[in-house]
N, C-alpha and C positions, 0 to 999 in steps of 0.2 A: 552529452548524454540526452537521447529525448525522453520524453514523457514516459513511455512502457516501462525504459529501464529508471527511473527516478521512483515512481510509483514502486515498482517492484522490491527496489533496495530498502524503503522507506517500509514496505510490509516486512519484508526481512528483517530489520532492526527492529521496531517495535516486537515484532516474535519471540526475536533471542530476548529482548530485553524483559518481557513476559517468563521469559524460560519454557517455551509452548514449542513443541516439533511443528510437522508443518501438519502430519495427520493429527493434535492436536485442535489445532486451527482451521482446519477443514471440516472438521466433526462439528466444531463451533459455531462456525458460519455457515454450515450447512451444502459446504461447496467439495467438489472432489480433492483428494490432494495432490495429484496431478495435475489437477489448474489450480492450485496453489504454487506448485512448483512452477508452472510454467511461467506464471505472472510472477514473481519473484525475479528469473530469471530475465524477464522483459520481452517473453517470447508470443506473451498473450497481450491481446487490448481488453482491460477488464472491463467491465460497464459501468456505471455510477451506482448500480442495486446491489452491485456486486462489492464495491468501494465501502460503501453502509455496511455490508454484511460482515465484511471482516472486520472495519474498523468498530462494529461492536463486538464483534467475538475479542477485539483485542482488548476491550473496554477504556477505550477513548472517542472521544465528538469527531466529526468531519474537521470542526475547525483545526484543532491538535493536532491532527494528520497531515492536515496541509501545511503545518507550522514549521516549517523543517530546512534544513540548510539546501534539500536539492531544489525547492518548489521558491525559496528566495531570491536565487539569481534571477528568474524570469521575470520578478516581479520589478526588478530594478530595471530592466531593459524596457518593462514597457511603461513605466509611470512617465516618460516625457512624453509629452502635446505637441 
């Protein structure tokens, strides 16, 4: 899975788990729902302003975003020196 789609799944779940459609979440963040759909999907590169913007409309920190079962494997492969 690369990055686009890890991200994307990770906005998906936090969503559902919010109980927030995706035009919800768009209205929120101030971003189309179209390119919510599409970054969802993994079909968009979001930007990191963009990252901020939903991760507040979803009401959680960057850290908590990144905290997540997809963004942990990477982290294991790269802690060895």
């Amino acid at each position: 899975m690369n990055i686009k789609q890890k991200l994307g799944m990770r906005i998906k779940d936090l969503r559902y788990e919010k109980k927030m459609s995706q035009k919800d979440l768009a209205y929120a963040a101030d971003l189309d729902r179209s390119y919510i759909a599409s970054v969802e999907n993994g079909q968009r590169n979001i930007s990191i302003v963009n990252i901020e913007k939903v991760a507040i409309a979803l009401g959680v920190s960057l850290q908590f975003f990144f905290t997540n079962k997809y963004f942990d494997e990477d982290t294991k492969s790269h802690t060895k020196l």
